[in-house]
VEXPASE-660161 format. One record per residue (C-alpha): residue number from 1; residue in one letter; x, y, z. Coordinates in Angstrom, 1 decimal. Example, Ala and Ser with C-alpha at 12.3 -4.5 7.8 and 13.67 -1.06 7.14 Angstrom:
<rs>
[r 1 a [12.3 -4.5 7.8]],
[r 2 s [13.7 -1.1 7.1]],
</rs>
This chain:
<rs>
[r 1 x [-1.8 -82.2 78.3]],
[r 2 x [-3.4 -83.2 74.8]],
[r 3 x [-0.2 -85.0 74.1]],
[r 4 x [0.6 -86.9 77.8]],
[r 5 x [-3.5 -88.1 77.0]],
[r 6 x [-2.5 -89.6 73.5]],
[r 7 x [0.6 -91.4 75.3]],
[r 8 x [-1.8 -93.0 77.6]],
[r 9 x [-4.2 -93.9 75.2]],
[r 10 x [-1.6 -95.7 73.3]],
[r 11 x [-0.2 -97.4 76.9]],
[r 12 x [-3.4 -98.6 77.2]],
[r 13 x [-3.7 -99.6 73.7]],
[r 14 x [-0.5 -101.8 73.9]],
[r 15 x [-1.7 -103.1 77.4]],
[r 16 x [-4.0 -105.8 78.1]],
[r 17 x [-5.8 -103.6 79.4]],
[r 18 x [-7.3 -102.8 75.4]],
[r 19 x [-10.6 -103.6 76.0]],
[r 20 x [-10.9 -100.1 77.2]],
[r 21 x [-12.4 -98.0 74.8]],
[r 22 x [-10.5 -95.1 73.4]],
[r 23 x [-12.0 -93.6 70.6]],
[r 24 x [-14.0 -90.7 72.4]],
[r 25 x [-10.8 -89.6 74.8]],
[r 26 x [-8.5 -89.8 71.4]],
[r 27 x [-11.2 -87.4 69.6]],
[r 28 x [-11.5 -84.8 72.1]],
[r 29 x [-7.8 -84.1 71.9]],
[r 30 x [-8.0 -81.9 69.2]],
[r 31 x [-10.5 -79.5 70.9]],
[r 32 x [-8.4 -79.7 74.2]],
[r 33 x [-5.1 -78.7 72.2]],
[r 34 x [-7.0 -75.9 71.0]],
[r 35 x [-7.6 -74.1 74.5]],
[r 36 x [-3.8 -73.8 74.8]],
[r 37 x [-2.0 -74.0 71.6]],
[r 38 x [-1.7 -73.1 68.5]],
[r 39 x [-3.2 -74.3 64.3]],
[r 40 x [0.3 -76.2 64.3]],
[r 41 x [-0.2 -77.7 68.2]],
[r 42 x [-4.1 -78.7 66.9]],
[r 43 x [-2.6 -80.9 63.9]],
[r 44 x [0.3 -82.4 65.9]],
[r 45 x [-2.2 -83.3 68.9]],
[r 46 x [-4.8 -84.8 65.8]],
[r 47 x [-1.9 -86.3 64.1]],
[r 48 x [-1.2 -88.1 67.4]],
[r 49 x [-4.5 -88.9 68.3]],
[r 50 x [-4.9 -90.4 64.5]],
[r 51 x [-1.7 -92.3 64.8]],
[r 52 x [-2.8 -94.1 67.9]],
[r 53 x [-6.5 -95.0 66.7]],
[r 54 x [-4.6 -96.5 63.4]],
[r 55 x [-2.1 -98.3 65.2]],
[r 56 x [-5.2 -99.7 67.7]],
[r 57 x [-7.1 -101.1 65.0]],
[r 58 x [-4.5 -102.5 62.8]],
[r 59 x [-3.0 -104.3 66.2]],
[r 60 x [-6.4 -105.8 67.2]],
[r 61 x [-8.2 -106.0 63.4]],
[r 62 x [-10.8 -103.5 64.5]],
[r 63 x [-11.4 -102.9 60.5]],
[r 64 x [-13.9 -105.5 59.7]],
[r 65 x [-16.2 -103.3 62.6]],
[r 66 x [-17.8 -99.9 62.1]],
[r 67 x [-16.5 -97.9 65.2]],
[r 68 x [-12.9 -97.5 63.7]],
[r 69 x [-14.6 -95.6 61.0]],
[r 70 x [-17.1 -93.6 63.0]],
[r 71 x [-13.8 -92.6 65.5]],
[r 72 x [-11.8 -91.5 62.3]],
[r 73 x [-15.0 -89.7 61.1]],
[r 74 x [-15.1 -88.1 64.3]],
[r 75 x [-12.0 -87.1 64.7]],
[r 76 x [-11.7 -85.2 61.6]],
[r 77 x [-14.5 -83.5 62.2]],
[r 78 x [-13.5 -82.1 65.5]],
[r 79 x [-10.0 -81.4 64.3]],
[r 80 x [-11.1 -79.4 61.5]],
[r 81 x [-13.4 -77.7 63.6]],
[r 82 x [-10.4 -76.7 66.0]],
[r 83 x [-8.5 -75.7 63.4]],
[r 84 x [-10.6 -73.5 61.9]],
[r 85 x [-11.6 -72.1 65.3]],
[r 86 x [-8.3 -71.3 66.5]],
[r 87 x [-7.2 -69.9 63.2]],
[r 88 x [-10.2 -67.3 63.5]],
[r 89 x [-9.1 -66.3 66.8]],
[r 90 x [-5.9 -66.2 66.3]],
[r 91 x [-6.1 -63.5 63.3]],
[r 92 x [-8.7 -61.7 65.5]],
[r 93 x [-6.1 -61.3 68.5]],
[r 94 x [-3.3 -60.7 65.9]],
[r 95 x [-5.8 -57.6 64.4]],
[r 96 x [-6.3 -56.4 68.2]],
[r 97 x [-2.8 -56.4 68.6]],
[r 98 x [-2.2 -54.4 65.7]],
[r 99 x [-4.3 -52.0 66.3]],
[r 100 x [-2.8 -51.5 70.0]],
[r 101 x [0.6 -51.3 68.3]],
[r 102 x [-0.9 -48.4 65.9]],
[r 103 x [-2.0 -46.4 69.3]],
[r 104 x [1.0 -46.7 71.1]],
[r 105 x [2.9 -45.5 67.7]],
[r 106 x [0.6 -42.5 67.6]],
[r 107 x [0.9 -41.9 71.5]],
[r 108 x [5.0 -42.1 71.0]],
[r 109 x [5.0 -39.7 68.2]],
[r 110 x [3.0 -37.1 70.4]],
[r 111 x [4.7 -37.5 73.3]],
[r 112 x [8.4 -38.8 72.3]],
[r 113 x [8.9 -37.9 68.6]],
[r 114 x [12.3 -37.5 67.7]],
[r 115 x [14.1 -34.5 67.8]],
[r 116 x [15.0 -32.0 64.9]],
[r 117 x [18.6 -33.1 62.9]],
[r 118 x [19.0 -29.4 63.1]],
[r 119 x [18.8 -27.3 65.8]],
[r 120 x [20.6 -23.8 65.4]],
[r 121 x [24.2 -24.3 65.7]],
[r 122 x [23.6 -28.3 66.8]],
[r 123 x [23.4 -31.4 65.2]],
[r 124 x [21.3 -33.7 66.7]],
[r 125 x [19.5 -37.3 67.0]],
[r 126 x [17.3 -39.2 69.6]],
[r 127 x [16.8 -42.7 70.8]],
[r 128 x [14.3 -44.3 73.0]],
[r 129 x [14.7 -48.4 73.8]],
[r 130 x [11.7 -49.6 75.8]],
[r 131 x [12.7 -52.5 78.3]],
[r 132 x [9.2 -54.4 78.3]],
[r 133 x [8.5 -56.2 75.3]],
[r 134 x [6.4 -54.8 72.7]],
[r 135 x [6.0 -51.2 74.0]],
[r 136 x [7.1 -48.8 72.6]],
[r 137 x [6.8 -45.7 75.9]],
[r 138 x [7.6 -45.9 79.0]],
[r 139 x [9.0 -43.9 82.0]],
[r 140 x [11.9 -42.3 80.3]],
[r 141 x [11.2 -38.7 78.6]],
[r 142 x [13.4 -36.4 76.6]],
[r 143 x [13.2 -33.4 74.4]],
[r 144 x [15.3 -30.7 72.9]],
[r 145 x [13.9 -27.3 71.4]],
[r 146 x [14.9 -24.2 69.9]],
[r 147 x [14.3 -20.7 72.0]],
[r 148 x [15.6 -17.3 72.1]],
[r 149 x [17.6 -18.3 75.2]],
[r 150 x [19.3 -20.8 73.0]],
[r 151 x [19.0 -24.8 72.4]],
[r 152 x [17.1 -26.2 75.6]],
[r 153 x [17.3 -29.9 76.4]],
[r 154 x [15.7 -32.4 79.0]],
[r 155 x [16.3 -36.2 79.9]],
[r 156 x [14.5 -37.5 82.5]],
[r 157 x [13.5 -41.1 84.1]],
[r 158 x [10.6 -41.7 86.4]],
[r 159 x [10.1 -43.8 89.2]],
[r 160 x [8.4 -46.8 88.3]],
[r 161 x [6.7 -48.3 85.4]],
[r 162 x [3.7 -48.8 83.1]],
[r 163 x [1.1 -46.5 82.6]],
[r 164 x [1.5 -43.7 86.0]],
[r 165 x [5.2 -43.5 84.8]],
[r 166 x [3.8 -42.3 81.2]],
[r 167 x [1.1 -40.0 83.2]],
[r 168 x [4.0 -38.4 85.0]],
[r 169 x [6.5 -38.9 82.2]],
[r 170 x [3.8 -36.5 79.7]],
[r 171 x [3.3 -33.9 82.3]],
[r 172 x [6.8 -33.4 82.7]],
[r 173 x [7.7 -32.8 79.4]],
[r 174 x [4.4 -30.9 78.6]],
[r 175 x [5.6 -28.4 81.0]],
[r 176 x [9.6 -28.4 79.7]],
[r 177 x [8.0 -27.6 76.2]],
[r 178 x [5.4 -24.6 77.5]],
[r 179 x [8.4 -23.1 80.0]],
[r 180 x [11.5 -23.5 77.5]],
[r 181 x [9.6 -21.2 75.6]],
[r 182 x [9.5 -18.4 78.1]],
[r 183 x [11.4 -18.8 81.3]],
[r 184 x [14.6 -17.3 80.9]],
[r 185 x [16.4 -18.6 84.1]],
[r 186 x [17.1 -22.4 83.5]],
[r 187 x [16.0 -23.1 87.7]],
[r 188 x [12.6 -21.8 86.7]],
[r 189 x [12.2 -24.2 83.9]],
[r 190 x [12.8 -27.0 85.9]],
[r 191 x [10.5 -25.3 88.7]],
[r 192 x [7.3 -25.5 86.3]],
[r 193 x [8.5 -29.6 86.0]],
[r 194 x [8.3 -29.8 89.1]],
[r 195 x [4.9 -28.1 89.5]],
[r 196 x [3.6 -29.8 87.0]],
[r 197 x [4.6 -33.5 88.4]],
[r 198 x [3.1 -32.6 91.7]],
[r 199 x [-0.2 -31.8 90.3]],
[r 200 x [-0.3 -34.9 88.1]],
[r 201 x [0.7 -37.1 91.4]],
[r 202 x [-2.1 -34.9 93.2]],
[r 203 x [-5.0 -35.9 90.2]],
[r 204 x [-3.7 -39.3 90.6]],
[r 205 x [-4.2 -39.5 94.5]],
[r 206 x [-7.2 -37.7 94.4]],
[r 207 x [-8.6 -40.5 91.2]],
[r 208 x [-7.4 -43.7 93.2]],
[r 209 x [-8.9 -42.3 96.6]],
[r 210 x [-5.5 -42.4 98.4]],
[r 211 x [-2.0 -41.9 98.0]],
[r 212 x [0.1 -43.4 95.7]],
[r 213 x [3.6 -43.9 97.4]],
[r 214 x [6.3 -41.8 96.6]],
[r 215 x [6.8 -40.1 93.1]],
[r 216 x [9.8 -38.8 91.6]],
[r 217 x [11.7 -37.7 88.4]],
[r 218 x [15.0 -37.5 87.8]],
[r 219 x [15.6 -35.1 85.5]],
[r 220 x [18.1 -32.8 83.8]],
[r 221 x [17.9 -29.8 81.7]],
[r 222 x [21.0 -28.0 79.4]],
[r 223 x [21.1 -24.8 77.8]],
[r 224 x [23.3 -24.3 74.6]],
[r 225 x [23.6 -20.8 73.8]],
[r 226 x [25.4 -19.0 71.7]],
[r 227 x [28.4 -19.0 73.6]],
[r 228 x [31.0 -22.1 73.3]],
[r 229 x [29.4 -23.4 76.8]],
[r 230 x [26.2 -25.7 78.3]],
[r 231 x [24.8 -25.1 81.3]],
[r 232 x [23.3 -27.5 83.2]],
[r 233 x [21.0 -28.2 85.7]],
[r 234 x [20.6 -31.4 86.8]],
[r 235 x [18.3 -32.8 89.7]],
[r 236 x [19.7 -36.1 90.9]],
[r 237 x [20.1 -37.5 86.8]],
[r 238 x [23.1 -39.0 85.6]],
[r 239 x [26.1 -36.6 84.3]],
[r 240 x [25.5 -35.7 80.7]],
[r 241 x [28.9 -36.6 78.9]],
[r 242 x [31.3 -34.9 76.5]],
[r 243 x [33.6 -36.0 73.9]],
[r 244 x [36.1 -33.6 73.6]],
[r 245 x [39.1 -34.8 70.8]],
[r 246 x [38.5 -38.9 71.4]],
[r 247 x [37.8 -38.4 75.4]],
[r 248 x [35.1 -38.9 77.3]],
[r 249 x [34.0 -36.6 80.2]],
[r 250 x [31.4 -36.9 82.9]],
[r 251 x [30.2 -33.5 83.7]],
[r 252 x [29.3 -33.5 87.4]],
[r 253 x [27.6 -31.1 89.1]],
[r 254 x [29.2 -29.5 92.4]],
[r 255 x [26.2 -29.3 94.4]],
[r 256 x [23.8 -32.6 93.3]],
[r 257 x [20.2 -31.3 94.0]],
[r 258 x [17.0 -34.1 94.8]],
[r 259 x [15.1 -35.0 92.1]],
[r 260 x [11.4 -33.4 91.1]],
[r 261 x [8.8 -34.2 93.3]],
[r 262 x [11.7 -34.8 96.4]],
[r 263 x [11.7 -30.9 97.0]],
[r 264 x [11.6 -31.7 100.9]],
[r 265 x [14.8 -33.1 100.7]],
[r 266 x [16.6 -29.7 99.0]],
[r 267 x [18.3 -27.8 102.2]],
[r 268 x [18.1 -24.4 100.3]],
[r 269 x [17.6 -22.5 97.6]],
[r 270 x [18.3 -24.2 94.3]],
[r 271 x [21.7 -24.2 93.0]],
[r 272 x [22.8 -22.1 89.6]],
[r 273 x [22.9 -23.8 86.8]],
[r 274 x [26.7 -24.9 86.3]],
[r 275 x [28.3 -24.0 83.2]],
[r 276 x [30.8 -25.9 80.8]],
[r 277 x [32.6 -25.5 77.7]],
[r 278 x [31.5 -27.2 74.8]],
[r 279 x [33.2 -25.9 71.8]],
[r 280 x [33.2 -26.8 68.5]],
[r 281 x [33.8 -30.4 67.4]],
[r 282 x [32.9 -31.8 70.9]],
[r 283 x [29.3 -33.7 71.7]],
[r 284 x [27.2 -33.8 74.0]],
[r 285 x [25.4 -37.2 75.2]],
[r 286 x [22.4 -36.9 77.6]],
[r 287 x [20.8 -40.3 78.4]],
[r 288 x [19.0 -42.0 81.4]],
[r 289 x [20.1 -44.8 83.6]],
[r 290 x [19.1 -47.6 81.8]],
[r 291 x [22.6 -46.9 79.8]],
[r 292 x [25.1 -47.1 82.7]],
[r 293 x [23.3 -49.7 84.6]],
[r 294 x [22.7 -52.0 81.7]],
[r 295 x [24.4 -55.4 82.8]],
[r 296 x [25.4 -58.4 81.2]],
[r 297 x [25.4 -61.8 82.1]],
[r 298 x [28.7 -61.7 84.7]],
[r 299 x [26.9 -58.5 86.3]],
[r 300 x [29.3 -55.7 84.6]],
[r 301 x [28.0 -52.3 84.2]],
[r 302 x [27.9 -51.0 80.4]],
[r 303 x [31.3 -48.7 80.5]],
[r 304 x [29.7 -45.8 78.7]],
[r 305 x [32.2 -43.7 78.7]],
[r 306 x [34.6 -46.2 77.0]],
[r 307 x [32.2 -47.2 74.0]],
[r 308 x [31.4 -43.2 73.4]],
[r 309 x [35.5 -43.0 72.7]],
[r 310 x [35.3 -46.3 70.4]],
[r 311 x [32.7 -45.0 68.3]],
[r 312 x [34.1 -41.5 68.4]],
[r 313 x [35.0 -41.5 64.6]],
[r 314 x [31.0 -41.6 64.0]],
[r 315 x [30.0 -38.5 61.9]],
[r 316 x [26.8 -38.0 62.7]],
[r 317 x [24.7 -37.7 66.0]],
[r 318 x [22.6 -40.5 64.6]],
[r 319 x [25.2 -42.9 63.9]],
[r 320 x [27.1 -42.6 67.1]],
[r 321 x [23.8 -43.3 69.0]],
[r 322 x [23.2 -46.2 66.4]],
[r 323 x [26.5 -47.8 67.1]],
[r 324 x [25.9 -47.0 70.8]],
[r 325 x [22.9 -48.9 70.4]],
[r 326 x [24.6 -51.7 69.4]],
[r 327 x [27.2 -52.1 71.8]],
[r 328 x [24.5 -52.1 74.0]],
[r 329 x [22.8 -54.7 72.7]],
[r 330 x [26.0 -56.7 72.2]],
[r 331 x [26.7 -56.2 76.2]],
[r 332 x [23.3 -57.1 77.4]],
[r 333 x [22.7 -59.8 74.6]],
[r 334 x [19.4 -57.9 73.7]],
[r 335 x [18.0 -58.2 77.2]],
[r 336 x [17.1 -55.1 78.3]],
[r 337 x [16.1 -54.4 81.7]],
[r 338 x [15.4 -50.8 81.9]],
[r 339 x [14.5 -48.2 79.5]],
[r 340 x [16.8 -46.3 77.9]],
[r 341 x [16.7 -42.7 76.3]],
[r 342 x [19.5 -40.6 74.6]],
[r 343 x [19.8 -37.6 73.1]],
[r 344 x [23.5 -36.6 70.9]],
[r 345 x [24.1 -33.1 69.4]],
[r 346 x [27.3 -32.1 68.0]],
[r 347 x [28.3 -28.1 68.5]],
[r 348 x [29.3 -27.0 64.9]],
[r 349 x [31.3 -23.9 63.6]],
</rs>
């Protein structure tokens, strides 16, 4: 707007319609540019507004008067004014941002921090890509611990998005970390997620004064004992995969169970958790949807299975996931429309 204003005040300038005076709609551009725009969109709307008042007086040999002078003085005023202004304001905003960066840092380290490199006989590395710009959470959840029973994993994606999805994405995992611990059946693990996401939904409808609309988690959870094997339970997640010598594997359950918080769906008891090998040398990749739906611009799915076999040569959990991460990128030209979380360990002799 500042700049469509300068135009006309140099149309009218040019026209013979100069008689018009101009100098108090020039001066105010300044201030108008600041509402909108930037230090550098102040000076290029003053620079503008200058230009024309120059070109004005030289054209009809206003210098000999005293108004040219009180219009340049005026102007400089109220650009430097603007300037100063928006600068202020815009260090305060970039400060307020900052700070909201730091919490959600400290928020991601408590409830997302990345897993151990080391977890008995696993190797293992993390990664969490948030779809919105500039978070840093969202609705995706993992976590992988040590126990008695063996290594313990969960990945999990729930419905929705902003801060409800991290509510129910927190007392998820809250309860996978307090069960893994002591629940020795896998089935009762996931139980206590499932508990736990029905009370947070039950908090939230009883803190909004209503329901909320339906509530769910997808989620899975593996078990790596000591035995060359994983088992698996999995409530409507995507397949973990394998790479077993250069090929990859789906591992798809034989009775697909609803997802948490869908228990009225679920026609009888819950299934066993199904068991596959996973012997030395192969690894293990447990990740959410945002992976295999990831799209680029002609509408093709991200074929996860074939980049896990072209960066099988990777040694470490970390850099397969890193290279994973950028074939992803690559295939969606950094344009993200989901989040994504993964979680690689590597059985070892």
């Amino acid at each position: 707007m500042p700049f469509l204003i300068v135009l006309f005040g140099l149309a009218i300038e040019l026209s013979p319609g100069h008689v018009m005076y101009t100098g108090p709609l020039l001066t105010a551009m300044p201030a108008l540019a600041s509402l909108t725009m930037g230090p550098k969109g102040i000076l290029a709307a003053a620079a503008g507004a200058l230009a024309v008042t120059l070109i004005s007086a030289t054209l009809h040999g206003a210098w000999h008067g005293e108004q040219v002078y009180s219009n340049l003085l005026g102007l400089l005023v109220v650009s430097v004014a603007s300037f100063t202004t928006s600068c202020s304001m815009q260090a305060r905003r970039q400060g307020e941002l900052d700070q909201i960066r730091r919490i959600a840092a400290a928020a991601q380290s408590v409830l997302l921090h990345p897993v151990p490199a080391r977890l008995g006989p696993l190797r293992a590395a993390s990664m969490y890509l948030a779809a919105e710009s500039g978070a840093q959470i969202g609705g995706d959840l993992y976590e992988a611990v040590q126990t008695r029973y063996g290594v313990r994993m969960i990945v999990g994606d729930v419905r929705g998005k902003g801060l409800p999805a991290v509510r129910s994405a927190a007392a998820v995992l809250g309860a996978f970390r307090e069960a893994a611990h002591y629940d020795e059946d896998l089935r009762e693990v996931m139980n206590h997620c499932a508990a736990a996401l029905r009370r947070e939904s039950a908090a939230e409808e009883a803190a909004d004064g209503g329901p909320q609309g339906e509530c769910f988690v997808t989620a899975l959870v593996a078990q790596v004992p000591d035995g060359s094997v994983v088992e698996v339970v999995n409530r409507g997640h995507p397949p973990p995969m394998v790479l077993r010598r250069g090929r990859a594997q789906a591992l798809v359950p034989d009775s697909p169970q609803p997802p948490l918080g869908l228990e009225d769906l679920m026609t009888g008891p819950p299934a066993e958790p199904e068991c596959y090998p996973f012997l030395p040398g192969d690894r293990l990749l447990l990740h959410t949807d945002g992976v295999i739906e990831a799209r680029n611009r002609d509408n093709d799915f991200f074929a996860l299975p074939e980049h896990m076999e072209s960066v099988r040569h990777a040694r470490t959990p970390r850099e397969f996931l890193d290279q994973l991460h950028r074939s992803l990128i690559v295939h969606t030209e950094d344009r993200l429309v989901d989040d994504v979380a993964m979680v690689a360990v590597d059985r070892i002799a």
